[in-house]
C-alpha positions, 0 to 999 in steps of 0.5 A: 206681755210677751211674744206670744201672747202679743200674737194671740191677742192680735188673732182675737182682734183680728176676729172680732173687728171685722164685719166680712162682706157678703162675698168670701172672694170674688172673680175677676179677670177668670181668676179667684180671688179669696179675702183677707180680713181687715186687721192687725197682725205681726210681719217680719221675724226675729229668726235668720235674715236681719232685713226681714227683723224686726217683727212689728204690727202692721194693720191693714184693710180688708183686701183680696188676693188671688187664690193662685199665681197668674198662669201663662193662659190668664196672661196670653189673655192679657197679651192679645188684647194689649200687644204686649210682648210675650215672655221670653220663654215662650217663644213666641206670641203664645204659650207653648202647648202644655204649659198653660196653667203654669206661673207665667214667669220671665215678667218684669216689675213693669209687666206684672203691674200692667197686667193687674192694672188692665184686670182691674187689680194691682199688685199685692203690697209686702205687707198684703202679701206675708198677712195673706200667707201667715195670717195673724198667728205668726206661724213661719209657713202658711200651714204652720211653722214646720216645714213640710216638703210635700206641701210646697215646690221648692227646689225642684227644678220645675214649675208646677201647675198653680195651686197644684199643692192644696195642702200647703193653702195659707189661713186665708185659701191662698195657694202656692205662697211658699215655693212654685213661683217668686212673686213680685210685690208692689212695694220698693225694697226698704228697710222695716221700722226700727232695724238694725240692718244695714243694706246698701240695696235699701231705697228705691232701686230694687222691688221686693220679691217673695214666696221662695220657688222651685229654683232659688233666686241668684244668691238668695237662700230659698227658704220658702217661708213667709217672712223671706225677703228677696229683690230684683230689679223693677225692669229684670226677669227670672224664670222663676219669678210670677206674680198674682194680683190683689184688690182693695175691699173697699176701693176709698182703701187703697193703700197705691195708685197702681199708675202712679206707681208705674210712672214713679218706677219709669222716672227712676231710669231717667234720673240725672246722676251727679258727676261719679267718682273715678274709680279704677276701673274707669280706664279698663271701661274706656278701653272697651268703649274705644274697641266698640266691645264688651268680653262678658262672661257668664257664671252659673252652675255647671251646665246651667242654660237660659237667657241673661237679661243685662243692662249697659250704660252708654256715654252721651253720644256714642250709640244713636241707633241700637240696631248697631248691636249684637253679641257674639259666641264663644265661636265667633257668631252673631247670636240672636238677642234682644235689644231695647233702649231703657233711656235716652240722653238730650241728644236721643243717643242711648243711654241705658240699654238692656240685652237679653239674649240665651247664654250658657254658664262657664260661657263668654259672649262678646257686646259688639256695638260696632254696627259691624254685624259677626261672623267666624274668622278673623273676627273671632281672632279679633276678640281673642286679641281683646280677651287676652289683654283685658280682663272679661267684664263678668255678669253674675246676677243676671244668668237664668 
């Protein structure tokens, strides 16, 4: 049998071995949810990209999904009822006036997970999420298999209203799967059954991003179609990365335990690694620890603005109150900047530490974690002392 008839007699068996539920979707949390029938169908590809192949059969329960990606008026929603903080493009408590029904977007893994656990959802598994978007029929973007720049948002620049493109709906009704926002899955960023591919980022380190969007993903090809894969980091943030949620038809079905899963993620970051290997960078990374400061520099387009979201390991013992840090300008001035202590040592001093803060590309910033605050003068000539005799530790994955 070959591919193609594979594929339409998994269609036909998909049609024909469901008995739907009463209800076509289903509204929960103010969202539309539409469903997607129980059933076998291809996922993967054999085109391009060696970690989306090979294609193989995955069969899977009815579920639910969201008809469109969360928008920024759902998730205020969520952040006034828990507290939890805002996006970091907001500015604030709340979304900026006008930008309501856009994707929220600038949410982490741990964000987008807690947010369908209070609406009574979880996140979509990989597996969900291309069935939902391809349907049985093994087509490469959900309207067919040629690409059509007038039903999707890609490489725009911009978000767009979610399910602003009604012509690009996937087989199912499910808006927005190619292009607008990246959207984060359940699902840790392994290799599929039987590849050939060979990745060092297979395991449980990254968690598994798709759809495309309207701005392609650090060097990630945007190619917008249904069997892209792309990664990000379970505590990293991208504005162009959202989220929409999805439910079990049948609740004895469900395929995670959404709070197990966040737990499982979190314990990942205070995992005890065995003694490293020195490597020849180790004395450079002394020196900055014995100066009490990071040279960083920021890569990106010409011109390229946003926030860059790193995270910094510290040795036992050295920082035991993060308020001590602070970046620096290329002016020599404290920048605004959040920080946050990711994991401890047995001592409670920090042991990893993420810092956000706004950044332009061709840049460099300076990590001081001296407690000595900033300010112009001398503690710039100080900086360019260090600049000069040690080469800059560059951050490339994480420009906006």
């Amino acid at each position: 049998m070959n591919f193609a008839i594979y594929i339409a007699a998994l269609s036909a068996a998909a049609c024909t071995a469901f008995s739907a539920p009463a209800l076509a979707s289903q509204e929960t949390a103010g969202a539309e949810m539409v469903l997607v029938p129980a059933g076998p169908f291809i996922m993967g590809t054999e085109e391009g990209e060696v970690e989306a192949s090979p294609p193989h059969q995955v069969d899977l329960p009815a579920f639910y999904i969201d008809r469109d990606e969360v928008t920024n008026a759902r998730y205020a929603k969520f952040v006034a009822a828990t507290g939890t903080a805002a996006p970091l493009n907001w500015g604030g408590p709340a979304p900026p006036a006008g930008i309501e029904n856009l994707p929220v977007t600038e949410v982490t893994w741990f964000d987008a997970m807690r947010y369908a656990v209070w609406a009574g959802n979880r996140l979509p598994t990989e597996a969900e999420w291309e069935k939902a978007a391809r349907g049985t029929d093994g087509r490469q973007h959900p309207w067919g298999n040629s690409d059509d720049e007038t039903r999707r948002n890609k490489d725009s620049s911009k978000l767009v209203p979610a399910g602003g493109y009604p012509q690009g709906l996937s087989p199912y009704g499910a808006a927005d799967m190619s292009g607008n926002a990246w959207e984060w899955t359940a699902d840790w960023y392994d290799a599929y059954p039987a590849t050939a591919a060979k990745s060092i980022h297979f395991g449980r380190k990254y968690k598994v991003v798709r759809g495309g969007g309207g701005e392609y993903l650090y060097g990630i090809a945007n190619t917008g179609n249904v069997t892209q894969r792309a990664r990000l980091t379970p505590y990293g943030s991208h504005d162009f990365v959202g989220f929409r949620c999805a439910k079990s038809a049948r609740p004895a079905e469900e395929p995670y335990k959404p709070n197990k899963l966040l737990k499982e993620a979190l314990s990942l970051l205070n995992v005890s690694p065995g003694e490293p290997t020195s490597l020849s960078y180790e004395a450079e990374f002394a020196g900055y620890l014995r100066e009490g400061k990071f040279p960083l520099n920021v890569v990106g387009r010409e011109g390229q603005a946003g926030y860059v979201r790193t995270g910094v390991p510290f040795p036992e013992g050295l920082l035991n109150n993060i308020e001590r840090i602070c970046v620096v300008g290329p002016e020599g001035m404290r920048r605004a900047a959040q920080v946050k202590a990711l994991s401890q040592w047995k001592d409670g001093s920090a042991r990893w530490v993420l810092v956000d803060f706004p950044a332009r590309a061709g840049e460099r910033y300076y990590l001081d974690f001296r407690g000595k605050g900033a300010s112009a003068g001398s503690y710039f000539g100080e900086l360019s002392r260090a600049a000069a005799s040690v080469a800059p530790l560059s951050v490339t994955e994480d420009v906006k």
